[in-house]
C-alpha positions as CSV (number, residue, x, y, z in Angstrom):
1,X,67.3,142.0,79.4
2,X,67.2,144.8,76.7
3,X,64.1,144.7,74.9
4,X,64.5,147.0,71.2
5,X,61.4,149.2,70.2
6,X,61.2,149.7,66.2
7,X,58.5,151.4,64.1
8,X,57.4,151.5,60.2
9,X,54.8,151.6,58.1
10,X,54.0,147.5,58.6
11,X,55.6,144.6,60.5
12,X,57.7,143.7,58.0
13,X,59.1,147.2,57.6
14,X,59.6,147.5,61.5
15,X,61.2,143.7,61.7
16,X,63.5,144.6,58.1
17,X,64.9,147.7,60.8
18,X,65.3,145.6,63.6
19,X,67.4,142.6,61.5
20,X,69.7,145.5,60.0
21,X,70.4,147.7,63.2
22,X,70.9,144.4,65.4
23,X,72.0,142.1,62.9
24,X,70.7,138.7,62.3
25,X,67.4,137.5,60.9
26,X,63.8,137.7,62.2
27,X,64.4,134.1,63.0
28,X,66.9,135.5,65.6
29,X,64.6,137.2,67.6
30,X,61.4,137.7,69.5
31,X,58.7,140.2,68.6
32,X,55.6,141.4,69.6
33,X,53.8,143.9,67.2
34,X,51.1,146.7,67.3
35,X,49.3,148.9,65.4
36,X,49.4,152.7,66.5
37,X,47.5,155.8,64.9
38,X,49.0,159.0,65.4
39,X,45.6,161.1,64.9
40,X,42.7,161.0,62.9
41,X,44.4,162.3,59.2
42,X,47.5,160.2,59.4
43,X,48.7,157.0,58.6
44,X,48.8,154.3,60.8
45,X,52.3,152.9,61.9
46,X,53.6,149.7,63.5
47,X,55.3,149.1,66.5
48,X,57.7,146.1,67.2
49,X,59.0,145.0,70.7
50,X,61.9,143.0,69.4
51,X,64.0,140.7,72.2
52,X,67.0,138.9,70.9
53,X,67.2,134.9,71.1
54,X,70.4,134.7,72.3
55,X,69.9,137.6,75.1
56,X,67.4,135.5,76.8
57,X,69.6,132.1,76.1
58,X,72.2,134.3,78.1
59,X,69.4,135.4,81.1
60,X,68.4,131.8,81.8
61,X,72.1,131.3,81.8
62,X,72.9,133.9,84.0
63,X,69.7,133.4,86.5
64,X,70.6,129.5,86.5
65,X,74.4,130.0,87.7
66,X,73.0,132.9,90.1
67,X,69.9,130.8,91.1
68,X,72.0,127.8,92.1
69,X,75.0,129.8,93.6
70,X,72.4,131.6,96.3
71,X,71.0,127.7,96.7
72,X,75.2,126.8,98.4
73,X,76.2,125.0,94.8
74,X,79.1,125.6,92.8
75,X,77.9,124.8,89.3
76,X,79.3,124.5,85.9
77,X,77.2,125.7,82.9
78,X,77.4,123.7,79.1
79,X,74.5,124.9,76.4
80,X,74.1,124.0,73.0
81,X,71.2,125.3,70.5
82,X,69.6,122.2,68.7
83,X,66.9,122.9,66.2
84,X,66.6,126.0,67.6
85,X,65.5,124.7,71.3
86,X,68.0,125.8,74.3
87,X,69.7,122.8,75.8
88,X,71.5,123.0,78.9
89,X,73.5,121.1,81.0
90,X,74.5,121.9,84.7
91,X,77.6,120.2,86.2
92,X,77.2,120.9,90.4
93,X,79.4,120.2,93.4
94,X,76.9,117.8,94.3
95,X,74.8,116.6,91.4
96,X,72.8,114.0,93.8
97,X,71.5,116.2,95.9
98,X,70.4,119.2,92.8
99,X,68.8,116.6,90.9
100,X,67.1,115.0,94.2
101,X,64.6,111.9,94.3
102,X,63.3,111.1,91.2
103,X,64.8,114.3,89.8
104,X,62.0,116.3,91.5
105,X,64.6,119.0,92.4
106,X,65.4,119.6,88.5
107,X,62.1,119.5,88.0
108,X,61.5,122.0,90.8
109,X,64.6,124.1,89.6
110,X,63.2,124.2,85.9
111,X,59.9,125.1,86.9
112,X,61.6,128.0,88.6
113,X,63.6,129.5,85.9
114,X,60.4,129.3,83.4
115,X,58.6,131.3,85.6
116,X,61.2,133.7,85.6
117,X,61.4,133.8,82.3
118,X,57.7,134.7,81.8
119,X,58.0,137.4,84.2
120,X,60.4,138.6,82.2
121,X,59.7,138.7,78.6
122,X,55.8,137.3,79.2
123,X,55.5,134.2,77.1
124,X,57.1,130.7,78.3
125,X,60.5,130.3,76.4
126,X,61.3,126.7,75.5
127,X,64.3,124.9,76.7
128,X,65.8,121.5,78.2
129,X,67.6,121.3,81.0
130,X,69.5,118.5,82.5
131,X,71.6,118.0,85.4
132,X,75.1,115.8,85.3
133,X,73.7,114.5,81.9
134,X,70.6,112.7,84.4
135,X,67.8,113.1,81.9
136,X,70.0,112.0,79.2
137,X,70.9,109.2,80.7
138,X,67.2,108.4,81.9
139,X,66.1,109.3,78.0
140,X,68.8,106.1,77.0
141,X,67.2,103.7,79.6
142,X,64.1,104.2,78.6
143,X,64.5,104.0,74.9
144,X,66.0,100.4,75.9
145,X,63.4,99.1,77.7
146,X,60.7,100.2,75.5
147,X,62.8,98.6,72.5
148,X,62.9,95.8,74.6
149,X,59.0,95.5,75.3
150,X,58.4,96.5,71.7
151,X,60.1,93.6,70.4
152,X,58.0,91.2,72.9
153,X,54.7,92.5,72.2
154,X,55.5,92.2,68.2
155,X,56.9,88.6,68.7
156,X,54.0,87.6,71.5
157,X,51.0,89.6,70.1
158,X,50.0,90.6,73.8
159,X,49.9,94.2,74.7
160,X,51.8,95.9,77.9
161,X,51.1,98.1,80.5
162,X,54.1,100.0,81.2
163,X,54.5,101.7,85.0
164,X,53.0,105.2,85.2
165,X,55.4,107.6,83.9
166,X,55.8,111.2,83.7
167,X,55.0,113.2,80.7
168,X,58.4,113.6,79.6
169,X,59.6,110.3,80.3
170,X,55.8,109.1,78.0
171,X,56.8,111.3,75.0
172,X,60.2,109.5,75.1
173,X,58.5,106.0,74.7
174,X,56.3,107.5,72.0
175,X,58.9,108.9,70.2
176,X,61.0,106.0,69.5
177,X,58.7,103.6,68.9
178,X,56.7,106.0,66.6
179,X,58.2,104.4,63.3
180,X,57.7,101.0,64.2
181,X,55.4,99.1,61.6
182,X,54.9,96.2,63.9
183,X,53.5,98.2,67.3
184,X,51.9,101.4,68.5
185,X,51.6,103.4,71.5
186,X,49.0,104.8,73.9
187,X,48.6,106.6,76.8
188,X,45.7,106.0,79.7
189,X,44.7,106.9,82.9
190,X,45.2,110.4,85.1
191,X,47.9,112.1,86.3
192,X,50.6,111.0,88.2
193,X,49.4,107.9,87.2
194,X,49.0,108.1,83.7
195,X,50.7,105.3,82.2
196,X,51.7,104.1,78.3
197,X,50.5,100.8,76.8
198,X,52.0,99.0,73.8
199,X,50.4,97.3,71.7
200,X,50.5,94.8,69.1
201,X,49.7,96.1,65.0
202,X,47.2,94.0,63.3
203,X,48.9,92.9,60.2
């Protein structure tokens, strides 16, 4: 992955270089700045490590189709940017077995490609990524059965322990019931165990 060195006088003069010789906006890219003095009677100047967005969309791209090739899967590759976070679907020979138990084996292969992503560029790059549209699927199911226990805790006044979740599959339940005037959420206990509870609002 290229990474584009750029100097001026301040940030903002480096990153105004960077967005006219690559094209784009400084909400396109990556940077890292520094300050550099080129002996004691001259003026300071600022150094910008710029790395574009969509270069490193395309390297978790690339290592995900090389990653899972090597692994003896023949894989299909969608992505969409949405509100400016990476989402990616993989489409396998054998979804099953890629997303394994539980999806442990996306987990495992997500885990994989973050970490080679920080090797590369040396910050953790945020994006989703889902196998045979699994997690999406998951996400639905568990929006419906927190709906579900939402609407029996408002009606019954009684608050319920949900089964120990995940952190992803928590911040799901959280986020749809968020707006609700008639329940909240909360989370408890320790890892893998950690669970939500809903509860009733007092009115």
């Amino acid at each position: 992955m290229e990474k584009y060195i750029f100097e001026g006088k301040s940030e903002e003069d480096a990153l105004n270089k960077a967005c006219c010789e690559l094209g784009g906006t400084k909400s396109d890219f990556f940077f890292d700045s520094s300050e550099q003095k080129n002996g004691i009677f001259k003026a300071k100047k600022v150094v910008v490590e710029v790395i574009k967005k969509s270069d490193l969309d395309n390297y978790i791209k690339e290592f995900l189709l090389k990653l899972t090739k090597d692994m003896g899967f023949d894989v299909k590759i969608e992505s969409k940017k949405r509100d400016d976070v990476l989402n990616i679907t993989l489409y396998s020979d054998n979804n099953r077995l890629l997303i394994g138990k539980e999806g442990k084996n996306l987990a495992a292969l997500g885990t994989v490609v973050r970490q080679a992503v920080y090797n590369e560029v040396g910050f953790f790059y945020k994006f989703n990524l889902d196998v045979g549209e699994y997690k999406l699927k998951q996400q639905k199911n568990i929006e419906k059965m927190a709906e579900k226990v939402a609407r029996d805790v408002a009606k019954s006044k009684i608050e319920v322990k949900l089964d120990p979740m995940n952190s992803y599959e928590r911040r799901i339940v959280h986020n749809i019931l968020t707006d609700r005037k008639d329940v909240y959420t909360e989370s408890y206990g320790e890892e893998p165990n950690r669970y939500v509870v809903i509860k009733p609002k007092e009115e």
